[in-house]
ZAKEMI-425292 format. One record per residue (C-alpha): residue in three letters; x, y, z. Coordinates in steps of 0.2 Angstrom, whole numbers, padded with zeros to 4 digits, always signed. Layout:
residues N
ALAXYZ...
end
This chain:
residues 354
UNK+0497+0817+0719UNK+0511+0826+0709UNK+0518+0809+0707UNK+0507+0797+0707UNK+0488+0796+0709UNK+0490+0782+0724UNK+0492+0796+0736UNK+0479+0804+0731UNK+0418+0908+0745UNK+0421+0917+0730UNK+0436+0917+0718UNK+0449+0924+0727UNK+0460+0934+0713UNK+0476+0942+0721UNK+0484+0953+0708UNK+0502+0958+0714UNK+0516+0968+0707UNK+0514+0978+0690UNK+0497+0979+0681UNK+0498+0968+0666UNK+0507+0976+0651UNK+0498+0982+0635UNK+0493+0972+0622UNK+0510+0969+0613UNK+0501+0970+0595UNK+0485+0982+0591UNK+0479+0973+0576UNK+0466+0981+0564UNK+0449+0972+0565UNK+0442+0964+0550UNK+0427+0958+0542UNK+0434+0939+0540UNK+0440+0937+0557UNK+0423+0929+0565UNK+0424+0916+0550UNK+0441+0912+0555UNK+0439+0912+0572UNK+0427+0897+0571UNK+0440+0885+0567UNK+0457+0877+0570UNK+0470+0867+0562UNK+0482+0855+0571UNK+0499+0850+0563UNK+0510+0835+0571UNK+0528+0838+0575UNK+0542+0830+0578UNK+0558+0839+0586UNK+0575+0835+0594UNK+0576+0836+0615UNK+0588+0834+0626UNK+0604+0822+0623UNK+0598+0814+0608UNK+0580+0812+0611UNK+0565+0815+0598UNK+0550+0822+0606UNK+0532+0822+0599UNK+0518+0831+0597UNK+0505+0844+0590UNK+0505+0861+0587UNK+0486+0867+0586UNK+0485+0884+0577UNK+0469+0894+0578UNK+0463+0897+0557UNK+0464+0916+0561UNK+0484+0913+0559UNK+0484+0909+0539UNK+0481+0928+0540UNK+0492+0934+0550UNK+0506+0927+0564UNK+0496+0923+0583UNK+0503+0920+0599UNK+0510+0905+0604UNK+0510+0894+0622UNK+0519+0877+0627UNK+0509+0864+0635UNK+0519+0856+0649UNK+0511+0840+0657UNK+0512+0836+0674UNK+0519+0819+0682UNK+0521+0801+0677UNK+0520+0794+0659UNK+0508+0807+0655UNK+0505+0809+0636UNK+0503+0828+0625UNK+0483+0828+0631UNK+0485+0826+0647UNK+0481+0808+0649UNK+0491+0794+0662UNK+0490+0775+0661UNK+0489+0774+0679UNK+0474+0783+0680UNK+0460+0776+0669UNK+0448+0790+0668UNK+0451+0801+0652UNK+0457+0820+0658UNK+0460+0828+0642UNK+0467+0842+0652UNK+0481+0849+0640UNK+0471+0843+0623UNK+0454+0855+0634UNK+0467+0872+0635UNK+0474+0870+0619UNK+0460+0870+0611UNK+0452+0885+0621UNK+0468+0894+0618UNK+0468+0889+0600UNK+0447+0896+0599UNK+0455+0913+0607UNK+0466+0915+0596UNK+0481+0909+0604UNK+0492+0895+0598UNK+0499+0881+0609UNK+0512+0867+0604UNK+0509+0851+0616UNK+0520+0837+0617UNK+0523+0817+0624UNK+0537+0818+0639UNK+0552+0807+0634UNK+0547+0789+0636UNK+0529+0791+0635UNK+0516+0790+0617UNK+0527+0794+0600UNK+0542+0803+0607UNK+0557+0792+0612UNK+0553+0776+0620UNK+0562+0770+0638UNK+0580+0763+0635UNK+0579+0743+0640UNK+0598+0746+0642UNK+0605+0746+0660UNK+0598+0757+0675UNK+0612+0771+0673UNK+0605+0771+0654UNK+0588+0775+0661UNK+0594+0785+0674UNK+0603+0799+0662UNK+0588+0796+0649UNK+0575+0802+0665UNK+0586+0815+0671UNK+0577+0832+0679UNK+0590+0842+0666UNK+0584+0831+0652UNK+0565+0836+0656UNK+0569+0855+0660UNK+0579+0854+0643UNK+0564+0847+0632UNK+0553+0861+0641UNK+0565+0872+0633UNK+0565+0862+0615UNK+0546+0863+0612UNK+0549+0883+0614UNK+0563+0880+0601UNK+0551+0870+0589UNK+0537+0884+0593UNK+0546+0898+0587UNK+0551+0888+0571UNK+0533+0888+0562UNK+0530+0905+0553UNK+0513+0905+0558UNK+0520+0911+0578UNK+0524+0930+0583UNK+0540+0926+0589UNK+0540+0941+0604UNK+0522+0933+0610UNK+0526+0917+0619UNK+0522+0908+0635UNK+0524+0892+0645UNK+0508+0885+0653UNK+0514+0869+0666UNK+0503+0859+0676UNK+0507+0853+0694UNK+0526+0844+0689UNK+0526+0853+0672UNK+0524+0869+0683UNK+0541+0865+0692UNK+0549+0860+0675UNK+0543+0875+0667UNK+0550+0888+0683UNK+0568+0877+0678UNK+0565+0880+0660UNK+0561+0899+0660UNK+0574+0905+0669UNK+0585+0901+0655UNK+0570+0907+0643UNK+0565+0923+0653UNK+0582+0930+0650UNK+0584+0946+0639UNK+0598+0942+0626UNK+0603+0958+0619UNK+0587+0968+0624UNK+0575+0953+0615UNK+0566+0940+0626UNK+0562+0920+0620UNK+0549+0920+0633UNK+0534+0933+0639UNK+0524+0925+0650UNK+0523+0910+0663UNK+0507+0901+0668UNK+0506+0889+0683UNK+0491+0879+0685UNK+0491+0868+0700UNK+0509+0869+0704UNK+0517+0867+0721UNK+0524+0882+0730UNK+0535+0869+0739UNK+0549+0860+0739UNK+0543+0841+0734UNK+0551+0835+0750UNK+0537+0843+0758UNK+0524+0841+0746UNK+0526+0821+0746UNK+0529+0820+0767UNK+0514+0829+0769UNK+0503+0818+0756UNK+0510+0801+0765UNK+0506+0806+0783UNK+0489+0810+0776UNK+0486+0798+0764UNK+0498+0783+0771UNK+0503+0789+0787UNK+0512+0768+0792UNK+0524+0771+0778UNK+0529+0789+0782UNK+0545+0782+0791UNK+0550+0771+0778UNK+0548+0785+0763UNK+0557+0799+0774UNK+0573+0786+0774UNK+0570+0782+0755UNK+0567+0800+0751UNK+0585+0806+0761UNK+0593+0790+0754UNK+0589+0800+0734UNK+0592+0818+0739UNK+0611+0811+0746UNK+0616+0800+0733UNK+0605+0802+0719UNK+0600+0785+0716UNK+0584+0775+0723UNK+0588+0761+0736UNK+0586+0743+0730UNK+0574+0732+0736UNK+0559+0743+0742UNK+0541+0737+0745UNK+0532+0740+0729UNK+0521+0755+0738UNK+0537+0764+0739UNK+0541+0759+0720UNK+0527+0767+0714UNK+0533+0784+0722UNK+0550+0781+0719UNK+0555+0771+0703UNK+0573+0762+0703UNK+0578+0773+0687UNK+0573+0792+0695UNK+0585+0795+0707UNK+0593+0808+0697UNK+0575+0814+0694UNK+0570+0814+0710UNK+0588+0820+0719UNK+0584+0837+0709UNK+0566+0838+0711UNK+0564+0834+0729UNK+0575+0849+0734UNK+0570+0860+0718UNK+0561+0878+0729UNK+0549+0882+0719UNK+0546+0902+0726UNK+0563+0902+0724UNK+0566+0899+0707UNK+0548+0912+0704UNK+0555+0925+0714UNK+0572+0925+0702UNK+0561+0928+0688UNK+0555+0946+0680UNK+0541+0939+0667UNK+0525+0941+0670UNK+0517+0927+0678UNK+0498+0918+0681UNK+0494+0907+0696UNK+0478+0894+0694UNK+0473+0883+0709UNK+0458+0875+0710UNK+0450+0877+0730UNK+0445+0857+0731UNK+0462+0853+0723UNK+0466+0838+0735UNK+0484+0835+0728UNK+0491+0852+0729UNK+0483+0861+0744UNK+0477+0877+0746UNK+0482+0887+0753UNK+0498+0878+0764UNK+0505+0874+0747UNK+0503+0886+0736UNK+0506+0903+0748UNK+0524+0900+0744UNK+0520+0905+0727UNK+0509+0918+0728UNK+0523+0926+0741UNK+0534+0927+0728UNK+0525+0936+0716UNK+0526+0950+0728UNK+0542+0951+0728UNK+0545+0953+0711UNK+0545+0969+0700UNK+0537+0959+0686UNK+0517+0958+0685UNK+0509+0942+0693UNK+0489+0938+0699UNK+0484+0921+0707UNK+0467+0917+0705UNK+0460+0902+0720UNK+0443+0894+0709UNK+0430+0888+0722UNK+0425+0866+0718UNK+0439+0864+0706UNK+0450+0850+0706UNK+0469+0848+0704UNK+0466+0844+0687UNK+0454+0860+0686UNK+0439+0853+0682UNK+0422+0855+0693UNK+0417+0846+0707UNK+0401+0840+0712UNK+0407+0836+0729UNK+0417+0830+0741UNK+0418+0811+0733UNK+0420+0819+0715UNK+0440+0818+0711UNK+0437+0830+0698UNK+0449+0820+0684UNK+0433+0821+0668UNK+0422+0834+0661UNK+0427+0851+0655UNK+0440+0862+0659UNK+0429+0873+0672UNK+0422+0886+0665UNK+0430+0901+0676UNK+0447+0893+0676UNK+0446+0893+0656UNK+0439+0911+0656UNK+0452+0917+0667UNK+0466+0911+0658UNK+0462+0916+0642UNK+0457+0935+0648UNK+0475+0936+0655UNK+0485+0928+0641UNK+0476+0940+0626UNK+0481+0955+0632UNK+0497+0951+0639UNK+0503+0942+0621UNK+0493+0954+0610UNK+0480+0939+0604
end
């Protein structure tokens, strides 16, 4: 599930709007570029978030970029205490799923900065301090603000083409990076910070929905009790003391700031506002994010946009898009699939001139 993992035909490619624009940079070919393109180099980072906070993280830079500047995409993890690879606590299998892009990005030539949300790994540990300290420190504009940070940090290494960028969010980190871009997409005096938007496994929407629906499937006796909890933090913005502990893992006593934007954040809505271009992966067995009840929203909106926009539906791949084996198979290890990765990287090179 986008919060937590308790609740646990052929590709469909639906492009939409514009064609995708030409490369941005036509660079001439040369004899060292296999060599280069062999390799990568990573580089750890630190950077200022939100209100104070220090974020950290890895910027992984294909070798071809100590000849000249690359692309450059911002890895934006999904929910929970997830780290920069893509990896939770509360689920023990390794998923690797942002440390897997990066490093197909990085072997296309396309670098990618990746970091640990607030509280989580070597960025800024969880106040002990009082609950209306960890309640401003979790806050959705906190999180929206370090999405917009690691762009900030991005564009500060020389190695990055500045006018080539892009934000990739998975399921949560989807709706943070919507939040983020519309500050980001905006043209400032004719230049754009941002040029792309990818959104893998992201919820068309609002979480209201998303996490009603989940519970009636998944937990259908404490759909009553969630409804009351999740009304309780959309009108107040704090989470009720004293739930059961199954409510607890879904609604922590420090999110109700969180949760009271997120749960009524509209995701097609916040898409449709926006003229970059954007990619849509879902994978078909995704059992957290449905297809196609939860994502249609999405793809509805790339058509009323005048920017260009595809969605791509991938046949036995999991909300964490990896491949299936079947209907037990949860999808969380392995490879990225094959044809998500493929995908991904065919759109983002032309698009960001890689």
């Amino acid at each position: 599930m986008i919060l937590r993992r308790a609740l646990l035909a052929a590709g469909l490619s639906a492009p939409l709007a514009a064609p995708l624009a030409a490369p941005l940079v036509a660079h001439a070919q040369s004899p060292w570029k296999g060599y280069y393109a062999a390799g990568m180099t990573q580089r750890l980072v630190k950077f200022a978030g939100s209100e104070g906070t220090t974020l950290a993280g890895i910027l992984l830079l294909p070798r071809w970029s100590e000849l000249q500047k690359v692309p450059g995409v911002v890895l934006i993890a999904g929910s929970g205490p997830t780290d920069r690879n893509g990896n939770n606590p509360l689920v023990p299998e390794r998923i690797d799923l942002l440390k897997l892009i990066a490093e197909r990005l990085a072997e296309a030539g396309i670098a990618s900065l990746r970091y640990d949300k607030r509280g989580v790994g070597a960025s800024t540990s969880r106040p002990s301090g009082t609950l209306e300290e960890q309640e401003r420190f979790f806050a959705w504009d906190n999180s929206v603000g370090d999405v917009a940070a690691a762009h900030g940090e991005l564009l500060k290494h020389d190695e990055i083409k500045s006018y080539a960028t892009a934000l990739l969010g998975h399921s949560e980190g989807g709706l943070l990076a919507l939040a983020a871009a519309k500050e980001l997409g905006a043209a400032t005096k004719g230049v754009r910070k941002l040029h792309a938007l990818v959104l893998a496994a992201t919820p068309g929407r609002p979480l209201a929905e998303i996490v009603r629906a989940q519970i009636a499937r998944n937990a259908p006796s404490l759909l009553e009790s969630a409804e009351r909890t999740m009304a309780a933090v959309m009108a107040t913005g704090r989470v009720p003391a004293g739930l059961p502990r199954e409510q607890q893992i879904l609604f922590p006593p420090y999110a109700g700031p969180f949760l009271q934007s997120l749960l009524s954040f509209d995701p097609a809505q916040a898409l449709a506002e926006l003229d970059i271009a954007c990619l849509l992966l879902q994978g078909a067995a995704d059992r957290q994010v449905l297809p196609m009840g939860d994502v249609q929203p999405l793809i509805d909106a790339l058509g009323q946009r005048g920017a260009s926009g595809e969605a791509v539906i991938f046949p036995a791949v999991s909300h964490n898009l990896k491949l299936v084996s079947g209907p037990a198979d949860l999808g969380f290890t392995g490879p990225l699939a094959p044809t998500v990765a493929d995908r991904l990287v065919s759109w983002l090179r032309p698009l960001l001139g890689a």
